[in-house]
N, C-alpha and C positions, 0 to 999 in steps of 0.2 A: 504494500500500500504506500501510494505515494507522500509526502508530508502534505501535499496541497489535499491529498484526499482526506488524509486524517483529520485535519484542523477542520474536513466539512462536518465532521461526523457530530454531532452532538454530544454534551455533556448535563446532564439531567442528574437533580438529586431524587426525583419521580419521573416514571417517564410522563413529556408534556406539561412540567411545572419547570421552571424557571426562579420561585423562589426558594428562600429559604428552608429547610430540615421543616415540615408543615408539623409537628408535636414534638412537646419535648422529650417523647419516650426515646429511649437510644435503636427502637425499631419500631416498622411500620408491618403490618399483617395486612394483603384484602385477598378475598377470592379473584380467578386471575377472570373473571368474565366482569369481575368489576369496571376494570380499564378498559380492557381491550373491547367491552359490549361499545364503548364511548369510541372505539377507533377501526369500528366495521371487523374486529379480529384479528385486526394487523398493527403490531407492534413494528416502527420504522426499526432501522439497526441505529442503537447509539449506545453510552457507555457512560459511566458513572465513575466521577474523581477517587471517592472516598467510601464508597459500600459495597457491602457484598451480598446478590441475592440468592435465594432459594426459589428456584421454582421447581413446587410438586403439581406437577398431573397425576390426578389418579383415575379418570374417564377421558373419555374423548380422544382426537389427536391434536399436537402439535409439529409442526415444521419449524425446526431453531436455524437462523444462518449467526452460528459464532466464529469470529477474526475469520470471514469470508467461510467458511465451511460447511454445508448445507446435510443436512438430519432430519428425520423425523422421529416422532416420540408416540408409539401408538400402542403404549402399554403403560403401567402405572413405574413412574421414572422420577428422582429425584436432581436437577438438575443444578451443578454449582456455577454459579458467574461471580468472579473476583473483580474484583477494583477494575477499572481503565478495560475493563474488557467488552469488545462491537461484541454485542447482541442484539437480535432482530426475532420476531415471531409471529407465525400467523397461525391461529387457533380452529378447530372445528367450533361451531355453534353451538356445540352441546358438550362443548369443555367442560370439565369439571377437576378446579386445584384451587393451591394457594402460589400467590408470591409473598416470600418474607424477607424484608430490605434490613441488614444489619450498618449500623453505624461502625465509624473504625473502633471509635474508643469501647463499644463491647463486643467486638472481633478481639482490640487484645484484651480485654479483660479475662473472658471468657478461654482463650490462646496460653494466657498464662497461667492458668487454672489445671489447664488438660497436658499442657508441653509443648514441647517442638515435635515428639513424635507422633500423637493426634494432629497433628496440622492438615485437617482436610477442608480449609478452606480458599488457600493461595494459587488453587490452581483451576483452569476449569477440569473438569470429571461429570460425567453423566452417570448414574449408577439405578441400575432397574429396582425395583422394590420387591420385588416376586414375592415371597412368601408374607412379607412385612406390609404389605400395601396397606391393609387395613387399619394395620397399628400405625405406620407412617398418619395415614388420612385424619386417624382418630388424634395424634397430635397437633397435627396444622386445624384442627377443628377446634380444640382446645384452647392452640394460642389466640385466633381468630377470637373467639369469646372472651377470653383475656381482653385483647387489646382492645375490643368494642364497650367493653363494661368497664363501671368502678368498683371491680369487688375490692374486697381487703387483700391487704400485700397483693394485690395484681402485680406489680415489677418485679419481686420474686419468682412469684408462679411464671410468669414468661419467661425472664432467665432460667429456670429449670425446665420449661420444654424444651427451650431454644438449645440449651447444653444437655439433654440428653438426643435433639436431631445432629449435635456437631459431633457427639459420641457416635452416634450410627454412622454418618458419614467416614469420621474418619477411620471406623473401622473397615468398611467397606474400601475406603482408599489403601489402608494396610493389606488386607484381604486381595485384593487386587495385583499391588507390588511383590506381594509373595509368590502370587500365583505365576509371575513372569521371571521369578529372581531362577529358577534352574535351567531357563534355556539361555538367559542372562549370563549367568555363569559358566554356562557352555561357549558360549561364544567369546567370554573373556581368557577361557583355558585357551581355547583355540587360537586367540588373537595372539595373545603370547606367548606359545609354542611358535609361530610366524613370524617371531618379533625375533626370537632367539636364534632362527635360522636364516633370516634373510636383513637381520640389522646393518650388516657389514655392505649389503647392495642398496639400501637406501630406497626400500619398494613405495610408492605412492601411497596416503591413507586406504586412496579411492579404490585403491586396486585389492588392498588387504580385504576391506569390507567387501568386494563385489564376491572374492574367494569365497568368506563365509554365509555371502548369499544374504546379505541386510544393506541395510543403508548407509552413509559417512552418520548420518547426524543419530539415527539405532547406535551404531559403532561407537561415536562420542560421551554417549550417554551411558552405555551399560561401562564404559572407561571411566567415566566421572564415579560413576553409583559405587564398583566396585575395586575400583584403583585410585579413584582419588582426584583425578587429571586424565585430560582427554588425548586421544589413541597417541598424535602425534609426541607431543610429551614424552609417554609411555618410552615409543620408540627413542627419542634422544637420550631418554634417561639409560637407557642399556647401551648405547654405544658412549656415554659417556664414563660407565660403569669398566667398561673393557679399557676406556685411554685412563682411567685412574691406575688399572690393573696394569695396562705396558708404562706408565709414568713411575710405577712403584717399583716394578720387577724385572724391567729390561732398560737396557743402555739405547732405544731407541730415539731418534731424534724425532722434532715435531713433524719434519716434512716423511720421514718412513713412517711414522703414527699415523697421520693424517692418509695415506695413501692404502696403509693396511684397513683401517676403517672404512674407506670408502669414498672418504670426501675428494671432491675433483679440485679443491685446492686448500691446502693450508690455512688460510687464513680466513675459511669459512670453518674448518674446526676450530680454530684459536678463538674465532667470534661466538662460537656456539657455549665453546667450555667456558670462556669468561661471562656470558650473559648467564649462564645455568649452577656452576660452578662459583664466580663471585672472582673470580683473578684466572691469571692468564693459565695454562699448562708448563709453561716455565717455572711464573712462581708455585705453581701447588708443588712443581722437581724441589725446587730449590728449601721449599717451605719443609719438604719432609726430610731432606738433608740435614737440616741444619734440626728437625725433632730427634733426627736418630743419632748427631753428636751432643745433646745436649743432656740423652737418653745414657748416651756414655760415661761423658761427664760425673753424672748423679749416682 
């Protein structure tokens, strides 16, 4: 998306309101045929600074286009939209949900309650409700009442619906990452078994990933998830691992290191070890010289 397109896109703290947070609850509850009955069904695509919604369906259909992606939801689905994030939506007439709009300041309250490893809010995630639909429905029904009435402690009672749907969600989001983490890890074996055999030829990301039959940006990720740092990294850190090993243990110069490595010139190794490394391959020679005379010394 281009920046001129972005800046079309609208930024709404409701969709179609322009002022102000309209209550001072830190959320907003309606059923979603409430708005969209006002906008023939069709929700334009825009996106919100500082909230994050929930939208549950639990009849009817919806068609979601989120950050340009187009979906439909023809089953009972809990749907996450974070901060800054294009959504758009057009409803069947015989919809049947809620949307619930969280403010940031009880996003982290609530965040910091559960952890960083409950955090199923930060990202978008569609998650079907299958068995739970009912018990899902029965809680947006609840807060719905909540937030319509003045019973006693009402800000309570909706923070405890709202923190037992951010429990379901982010179980469901852990549930999920599990469910993907052993072909994950399959492909991380793999990727570094390749890394070990073809370090010294300097193979393409793109070409590593096409072997294992996924994508660069799959490849990045399950690099990130389970090593820490993305694929490329990976690979420099092993050929950097081997010129520590001939800077420690052989009389090799920089220009034969650089050549047994791989690199097609010198001083694109010298530039690699010192941005990665923190000083040149001379002084890490010189630095471990002068550790193993002083090693003597002592």
């Amino acid at each position: 998306m281009t920046r001129a397109a972005s800046s079309a896109i609208p930024v709404f703290k409701l969709y179609g309101e322009n002022q102000q947070w309209p209550t001072p609850d830190l959320l907003h509850c309606e059923t979603i045929s409430r708005r969209s009955r006002e906008y023939q069904w069709e929700i334009q695509p825009h996106r919100h600074a500082d909230l994050c919604q929930l939208l549950y369906v639990h009849k009817g259909q919806a068609q979601l286009e989120i950050e340009g992606q187009r979906s439909t939801l023809s089953e009972s689905t809990l749907q996450v939209l974070p901060p800054l994030c294009v959504h758009g939506f057009r409803f069947s007439e015989d919809i049947e949900g809620y949307v619930v709009t969280l403010a940031a300041p009880l996003i982290a309250h609530l965040q910091g309650q559960l952890g960083a490893a409950m955090d199923g809010l930060s990202a978008v995630g569609s998650y079907p409700a299958g068995q739970d639909s009912d018990h899902l429905n029965s809680l947006f029904a609840r807060l719905q009442d909540e937030y319509s009435e003045d019973f006693p402690a009402r800000d309570m009672m909706m923070h405890a619906v709202v923190s037992v749907l951010l429990v379901w969600i982010s179980r469901q989001a852990i549930q999920r990452r599990h469910s993907r983490m052993p072909r994950g890890r399959e492909y991380f074996r793999r990727f570094t078994q390749l890394v070990e055999q073809h370090y010294r030829e300097h193979p393409k990301i793109e070409d590593l990933a096409h072997t294992l039959g996924i994508s660069v940006s799959h490849l990045n990720g399950t690099c990130r998830e389970l090593g820490g740092q993305p694929a490329l990294q990976i690979m420099h850190d092993r050929q950097l691992l081997e010129a520590k090993r001939l800077l420690t243990y052989t009389s090799m110069t920089i220009n034969e290191m650089s050549e047994v490595l791989g690199f097609s010139d010198p001083t694109n190794f010298s530039r690699l070890f010192r941005r990665r490394v923190g000083f040149s391959p001379k002084a890490f020679r010189e630095q471990l010289k002068a550790d193993s005379i002083a090693g003597l010394k002592g």
